[in-house]
N, C-alpha and C positions, 0 to 999 in steps of 0.2 A: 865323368861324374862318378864320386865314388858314393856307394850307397851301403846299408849296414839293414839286418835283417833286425828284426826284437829283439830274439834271441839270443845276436850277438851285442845288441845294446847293452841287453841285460847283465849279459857278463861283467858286460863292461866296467858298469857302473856299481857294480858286487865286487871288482879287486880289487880290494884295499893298496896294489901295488902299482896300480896305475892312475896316472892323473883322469883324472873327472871332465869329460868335454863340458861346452857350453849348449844346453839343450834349449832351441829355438824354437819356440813354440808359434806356426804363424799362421793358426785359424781365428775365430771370430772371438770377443771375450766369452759370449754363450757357451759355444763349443769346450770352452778351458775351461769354464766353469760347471760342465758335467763330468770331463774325466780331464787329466795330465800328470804327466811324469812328473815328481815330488823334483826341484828345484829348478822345473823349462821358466825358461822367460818367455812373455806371451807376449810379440810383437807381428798383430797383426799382417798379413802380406799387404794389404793395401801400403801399409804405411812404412814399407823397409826401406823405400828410397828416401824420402826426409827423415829417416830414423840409423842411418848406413854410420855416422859418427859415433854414436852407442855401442856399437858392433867391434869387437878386437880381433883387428884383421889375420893375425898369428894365431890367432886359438885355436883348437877340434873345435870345429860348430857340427852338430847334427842339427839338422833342420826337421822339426815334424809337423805335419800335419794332421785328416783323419786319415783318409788311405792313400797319399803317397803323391799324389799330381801336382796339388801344391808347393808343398815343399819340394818338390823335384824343380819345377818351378823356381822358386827362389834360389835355390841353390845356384843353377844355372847363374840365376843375376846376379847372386853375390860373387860368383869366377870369374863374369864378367867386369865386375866391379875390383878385381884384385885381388880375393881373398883365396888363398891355397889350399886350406885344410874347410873344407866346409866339406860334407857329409848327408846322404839323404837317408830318411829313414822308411827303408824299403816297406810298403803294405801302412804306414801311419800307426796312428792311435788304434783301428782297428786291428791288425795285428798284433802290436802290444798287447792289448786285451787279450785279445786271442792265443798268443802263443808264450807271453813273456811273463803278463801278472793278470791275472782270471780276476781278481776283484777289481780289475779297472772299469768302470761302469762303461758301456756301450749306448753308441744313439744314431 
């Protein structure tokens, strides 16, 4: 399972010289609707298995959650499911906050 710190997200998604993952947002809509990464898609965990055709199986997926179990979590299912480049996002949304962009609201 490969997993990416804030920090290194944050780069990430600051090079203008590199394509842009698909950020998988898969806590509750509540949860997304206090803090999230400006363009995650918010696909609850309960619902990734009836919702796995949405998903493009070739992408960067970073999978987030708040701190990191969840989407550890899915990830695992989606490698199970066939998908190669999926990604966790080590520490979640707390993290983020925490080390990558300070005005991300916490809860």
């Amino acid at each position: 399972m490969k997993q990416i710190t804030a920090k290194e997200l944050k780069a990430w998604l600051d090079d203008p010289q590199r394509d842009k993952p698909v950020l998988l947002d898969v806590r509750e809509p509540w949860e997304f609707g206090v803090a999230h990464i400006p363009g995650a898609k918010l696909m609850p965990m309960r619902s990734i298995p009836a919702r796995l055709f949405e998903l493009d199986r070739e992408a960067e997926t970073v999978v987030i959650c708040h701190h990191g179990a969840r989407s550890y979590q899915v990830a695992l299912f989606l490698e199970q499911q066939g998908f190669e480049n999926v990604i966790n996002l080590y520490g979640g949304m707390a993290a983020w906050s925490r080390d990558a962009d300070p005005s991300t609201p916490t809860y």
